[in-house]
DORO-901315 format. One record per residue (C-alpha): x, y, z; residue in three letters. Coordinates in steps of 0.05 Angstrom, whole numbers, plus 5000, padded with zeros to 4 digits. Example, Ala and Ser with C-alpha at 12.3 -4.5 7.8 and 13.67 -1.06 7.14 Angstrom:
residues 2
+------+-------+------+-----+
! east ! north !   up ! res !
+------+-------+------+-----+
! 5246 !  4910 ! 5156 ! ALA !
! 5273 !  4979 ! 5143 ! SER !
+------+-------+------+-----+
This chain:
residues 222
+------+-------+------+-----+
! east ! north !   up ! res !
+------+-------+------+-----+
! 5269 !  5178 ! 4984 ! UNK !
! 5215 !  5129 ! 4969 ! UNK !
! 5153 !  5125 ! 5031 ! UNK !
! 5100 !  5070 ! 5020 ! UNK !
! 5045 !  5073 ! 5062 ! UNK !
! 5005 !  5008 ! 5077 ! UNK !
! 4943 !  4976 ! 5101 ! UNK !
! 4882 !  4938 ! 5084 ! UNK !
! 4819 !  4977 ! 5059 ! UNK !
! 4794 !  5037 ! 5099 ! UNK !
! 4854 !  5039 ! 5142 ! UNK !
! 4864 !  5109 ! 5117 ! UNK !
! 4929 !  5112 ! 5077 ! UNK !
! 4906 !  5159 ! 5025 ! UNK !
! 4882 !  5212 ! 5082 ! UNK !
! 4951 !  5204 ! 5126 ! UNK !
! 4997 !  5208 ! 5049 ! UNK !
! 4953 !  5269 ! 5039 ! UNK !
! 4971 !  5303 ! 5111 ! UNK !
! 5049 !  5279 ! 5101 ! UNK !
! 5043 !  5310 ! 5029 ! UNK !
! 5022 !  5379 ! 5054 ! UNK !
! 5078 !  5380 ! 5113 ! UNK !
! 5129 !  5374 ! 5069 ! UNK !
! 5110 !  5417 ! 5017 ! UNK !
! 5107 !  5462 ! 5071 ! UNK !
! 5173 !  5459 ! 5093 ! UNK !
! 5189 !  5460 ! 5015 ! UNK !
! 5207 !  5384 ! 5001 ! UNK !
! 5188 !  5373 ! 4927 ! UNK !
! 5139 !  5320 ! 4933 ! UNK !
! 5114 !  5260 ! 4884 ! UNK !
! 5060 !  5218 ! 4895 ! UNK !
! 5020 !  5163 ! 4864 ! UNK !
! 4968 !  5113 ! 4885 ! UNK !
! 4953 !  5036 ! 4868 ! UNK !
! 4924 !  5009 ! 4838 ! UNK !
! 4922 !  5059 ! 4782 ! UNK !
! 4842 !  5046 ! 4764 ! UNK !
! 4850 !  5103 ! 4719 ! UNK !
! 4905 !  5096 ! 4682 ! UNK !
! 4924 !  5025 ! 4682 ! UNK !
! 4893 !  4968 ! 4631 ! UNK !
! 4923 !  4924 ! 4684 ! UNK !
! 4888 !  4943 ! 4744 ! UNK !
! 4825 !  4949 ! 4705 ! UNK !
! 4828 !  4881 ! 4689 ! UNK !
! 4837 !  4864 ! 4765 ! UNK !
! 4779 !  4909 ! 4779 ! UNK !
! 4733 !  4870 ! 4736 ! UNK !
! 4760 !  4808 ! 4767 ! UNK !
! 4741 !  4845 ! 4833 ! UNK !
! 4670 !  4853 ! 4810 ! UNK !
! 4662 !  4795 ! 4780 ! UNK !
! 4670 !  4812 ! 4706 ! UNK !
! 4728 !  4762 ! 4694 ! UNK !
! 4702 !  4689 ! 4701 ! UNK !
! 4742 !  4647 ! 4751 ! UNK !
! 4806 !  4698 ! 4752 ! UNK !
! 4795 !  4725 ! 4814 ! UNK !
! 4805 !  4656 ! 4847 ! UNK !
! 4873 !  4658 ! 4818 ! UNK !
! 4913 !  4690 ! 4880 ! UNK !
! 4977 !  4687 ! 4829 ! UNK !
! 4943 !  4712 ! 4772 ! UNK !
! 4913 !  4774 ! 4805 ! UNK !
! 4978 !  4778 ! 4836 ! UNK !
! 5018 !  4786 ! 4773 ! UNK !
! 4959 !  4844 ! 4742 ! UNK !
! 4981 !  4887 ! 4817 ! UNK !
! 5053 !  4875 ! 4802 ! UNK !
! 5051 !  4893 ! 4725 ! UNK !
! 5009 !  4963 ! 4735 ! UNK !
! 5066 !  4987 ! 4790 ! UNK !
! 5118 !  4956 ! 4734 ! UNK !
! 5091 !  5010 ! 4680 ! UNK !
! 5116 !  5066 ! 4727 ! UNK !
! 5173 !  5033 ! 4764 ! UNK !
! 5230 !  5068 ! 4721 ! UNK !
! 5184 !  5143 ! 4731 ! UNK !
! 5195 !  5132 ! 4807 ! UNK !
! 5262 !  5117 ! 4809 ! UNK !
! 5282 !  5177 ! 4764 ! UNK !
! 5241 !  5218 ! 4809 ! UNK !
! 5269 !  5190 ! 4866 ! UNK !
! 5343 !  5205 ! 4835 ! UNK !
! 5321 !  5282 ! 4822 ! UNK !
! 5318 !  5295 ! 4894 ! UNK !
! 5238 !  5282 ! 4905 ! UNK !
! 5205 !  5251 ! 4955 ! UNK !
! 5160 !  5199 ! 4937 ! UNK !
! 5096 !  5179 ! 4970 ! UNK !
! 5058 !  5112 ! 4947 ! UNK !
! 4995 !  5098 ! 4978 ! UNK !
! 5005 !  5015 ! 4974 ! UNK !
! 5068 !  4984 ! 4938 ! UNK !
! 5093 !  4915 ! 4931 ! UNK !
! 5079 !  4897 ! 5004 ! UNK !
! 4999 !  4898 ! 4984 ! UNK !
! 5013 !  4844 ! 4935 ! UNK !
! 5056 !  4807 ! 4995 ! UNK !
! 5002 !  4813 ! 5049 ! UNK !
! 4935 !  4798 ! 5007 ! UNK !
! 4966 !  4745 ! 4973 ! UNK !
! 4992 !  4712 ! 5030 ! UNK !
! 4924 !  4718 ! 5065 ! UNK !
! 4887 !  4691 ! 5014 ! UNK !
! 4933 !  4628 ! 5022 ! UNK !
! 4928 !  4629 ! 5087 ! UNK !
! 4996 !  4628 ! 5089 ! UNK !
! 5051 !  4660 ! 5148 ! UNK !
! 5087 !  4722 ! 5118 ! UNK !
! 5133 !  4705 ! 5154 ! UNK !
! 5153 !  4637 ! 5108 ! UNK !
! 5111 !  4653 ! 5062 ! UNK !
! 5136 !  4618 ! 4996 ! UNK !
! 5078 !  4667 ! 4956 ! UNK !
! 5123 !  4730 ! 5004 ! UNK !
! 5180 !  4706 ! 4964 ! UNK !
! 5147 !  4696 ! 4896 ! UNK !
! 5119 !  4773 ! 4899 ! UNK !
! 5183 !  4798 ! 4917 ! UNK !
! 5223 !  4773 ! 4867 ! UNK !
! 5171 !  4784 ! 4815 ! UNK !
! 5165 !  4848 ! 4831 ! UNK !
! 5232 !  4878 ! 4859 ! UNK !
! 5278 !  4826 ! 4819 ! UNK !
! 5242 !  4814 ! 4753 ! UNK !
! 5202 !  4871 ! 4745 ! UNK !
! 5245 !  4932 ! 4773 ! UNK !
! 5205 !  4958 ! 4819 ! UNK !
! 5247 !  5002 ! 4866 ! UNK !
! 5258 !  4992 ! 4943 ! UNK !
! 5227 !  5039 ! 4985 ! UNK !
! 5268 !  5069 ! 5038 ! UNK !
! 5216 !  5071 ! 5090 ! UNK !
! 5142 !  5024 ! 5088 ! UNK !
! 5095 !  5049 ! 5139 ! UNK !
! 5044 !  5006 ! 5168 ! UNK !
! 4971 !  5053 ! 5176 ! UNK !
! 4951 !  5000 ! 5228 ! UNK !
! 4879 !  4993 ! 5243 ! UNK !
! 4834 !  4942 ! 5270 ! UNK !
! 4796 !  4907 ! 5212 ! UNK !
! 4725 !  4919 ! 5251 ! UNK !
! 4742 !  4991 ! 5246 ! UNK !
! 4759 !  4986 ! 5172 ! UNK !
! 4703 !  4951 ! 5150 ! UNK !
! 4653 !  5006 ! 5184 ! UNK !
! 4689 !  5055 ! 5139 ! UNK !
! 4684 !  5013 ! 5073 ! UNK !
! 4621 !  5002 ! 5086 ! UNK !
! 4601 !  5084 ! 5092 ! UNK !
! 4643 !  5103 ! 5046 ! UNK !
! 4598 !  5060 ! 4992 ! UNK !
! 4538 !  5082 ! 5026 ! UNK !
! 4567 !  5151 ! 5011 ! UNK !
! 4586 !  5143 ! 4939 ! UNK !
! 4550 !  5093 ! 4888 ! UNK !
! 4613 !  5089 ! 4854 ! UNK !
! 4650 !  5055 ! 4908 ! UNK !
! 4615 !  4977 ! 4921 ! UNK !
! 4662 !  4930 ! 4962 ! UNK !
! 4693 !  4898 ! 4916 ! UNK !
! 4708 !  4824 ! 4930 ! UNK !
! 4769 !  4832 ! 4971 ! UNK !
! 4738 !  4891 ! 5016 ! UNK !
! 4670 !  4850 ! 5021 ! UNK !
! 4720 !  4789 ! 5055 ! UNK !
! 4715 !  4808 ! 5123 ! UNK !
! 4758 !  4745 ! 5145 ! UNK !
! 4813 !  4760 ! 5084 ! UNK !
! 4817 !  4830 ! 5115 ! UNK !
! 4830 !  4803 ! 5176 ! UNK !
! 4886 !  4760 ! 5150 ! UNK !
! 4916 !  4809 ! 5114 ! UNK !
! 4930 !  4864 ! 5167 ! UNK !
! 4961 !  4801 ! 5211 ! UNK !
! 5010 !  4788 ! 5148 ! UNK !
! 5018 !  4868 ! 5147 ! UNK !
! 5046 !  4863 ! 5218 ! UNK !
! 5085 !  4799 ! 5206 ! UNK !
! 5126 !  4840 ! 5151 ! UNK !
! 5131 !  4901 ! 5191 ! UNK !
! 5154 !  4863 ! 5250 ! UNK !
! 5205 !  4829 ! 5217 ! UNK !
! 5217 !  4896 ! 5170 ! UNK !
! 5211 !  4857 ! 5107 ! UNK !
! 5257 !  4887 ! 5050 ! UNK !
! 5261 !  4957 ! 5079 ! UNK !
! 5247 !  4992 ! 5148 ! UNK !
! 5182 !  5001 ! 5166 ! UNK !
! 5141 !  5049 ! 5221 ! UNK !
! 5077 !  5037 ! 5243 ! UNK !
! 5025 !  5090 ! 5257 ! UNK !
! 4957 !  5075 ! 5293 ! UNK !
! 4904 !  5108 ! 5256 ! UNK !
! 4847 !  5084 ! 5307 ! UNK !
! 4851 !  5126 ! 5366 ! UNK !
! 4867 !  5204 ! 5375 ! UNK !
! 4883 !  5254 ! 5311 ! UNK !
! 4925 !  5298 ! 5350 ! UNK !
! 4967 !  5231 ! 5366 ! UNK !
! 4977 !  5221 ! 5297 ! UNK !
! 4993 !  5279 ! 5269 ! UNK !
! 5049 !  5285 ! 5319 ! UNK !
! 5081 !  5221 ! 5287 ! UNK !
! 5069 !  5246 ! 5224 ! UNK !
! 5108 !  5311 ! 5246 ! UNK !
! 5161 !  5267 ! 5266 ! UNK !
! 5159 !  5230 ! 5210 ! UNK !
! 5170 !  5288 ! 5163 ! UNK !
! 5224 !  5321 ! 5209 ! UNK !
! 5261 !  5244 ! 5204 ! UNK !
! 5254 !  5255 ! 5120 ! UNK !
! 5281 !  5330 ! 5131 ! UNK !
! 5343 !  5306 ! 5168 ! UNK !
! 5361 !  5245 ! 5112 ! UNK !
! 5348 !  5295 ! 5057 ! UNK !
! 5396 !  5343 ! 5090 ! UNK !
! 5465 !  5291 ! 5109 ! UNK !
! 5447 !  5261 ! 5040 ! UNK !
+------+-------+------+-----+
């Protein structure tokens, strides 16, 4: 089973695939997990990150050209996650193809809905590039004035971690969490569930319990 978690920046993916991670290693689900874009590992997201910072010239104004560096860094791992998928793990992605969807389709201002750059992404990425389907997408919604308070102290936090251009974009956040909920509402490729990481923990966590006992019970009549 393949669970990608999504959001725009500081929604709070990589804290809720952590929590998801540690319940079902718990209840002794072999568990993979990987994150994008792969910063460390990747020459293609470290291209896009110098775009981000302004170390590429004009390629950062090139919404299909930044596209295409997203989709080729999940591309070097694609066949990994589907072998892991096929040996009985679960895998957890903090953001997957639907990033490239949403952002790209905000920064055209475009409906996700019919979105021809929506349609471009996915068969780039799913068609041409193999990238596997997840089984579930889940939607970490959160208001983007909530977000951008927790960008903002998290790079007050760590000198390492400057908004890059895409988290400095307070209206392209914006955009992008309404194409987020434009794909989950019309549950674009694969199911999708969507947990509100704004309000209560203890609200949370009890989706995230249910979430884990709803993996449990498709492991087990699979």
């Amino acid at each position: 089973m393949i669970i990608a978690f999504e959001g725009i920046d500081g929604a709070g993916k990589n804290t809720l695939v952590t929590a998801l991670e540690e319940e079902l290693i718990s209840r002794e689900i072999p568990v993979a997990r990987l994150g994008f874009p792969r910063y460390d590992a990747s020459v293609h997201a470290q291209l896009a990150s110098a775009a981000l910072h302004g170390g590429m010239g004009d390629l950062v104004d090139s919404v299909y050209g930044m596209a295409t560096l997203f989709a080729l860094d999940r591309a070097e791992v694609a066949e990994d996650l589907t072998s892991f998928d096929g040996d009985g793990y679960v895998v957890l992605l903090d953001r997957w193809v639907a990033s490239n969807a949403a952002y790209s389709a905000a920064r055209l201002s475009q409906d996700a809905t019919s979105s021809e750059v929506v349609d471009w992404v996915a068969d780039l990425e799913f068609g041409q590039l193999g990238a596997p389907v997840p089984d579930l997408q889940v939607l970490v919604d959160v208001p983007d004035s909530v977000t951008s308070q927790r960008v903002a102290a998290r790079a007050a936090q760590d000198g390492t971690r400057a908004p890059d251009a895409y988290e400095a974009d307070g209206g392209l956040q914006a955009r992008t969490l309404a194409a987020y909920r434009a794909l989950a509402e019309m549950s674009w490729i694969s199911p999708w569930l969507r947990l509100d990481n704004s309000g209560e923990r203890s609200a949370l966590d009890a989706q995230l319990a249910e979430l884990a006992d709803a993996v449990v019970d498709a492991l087990t009549e699979d």
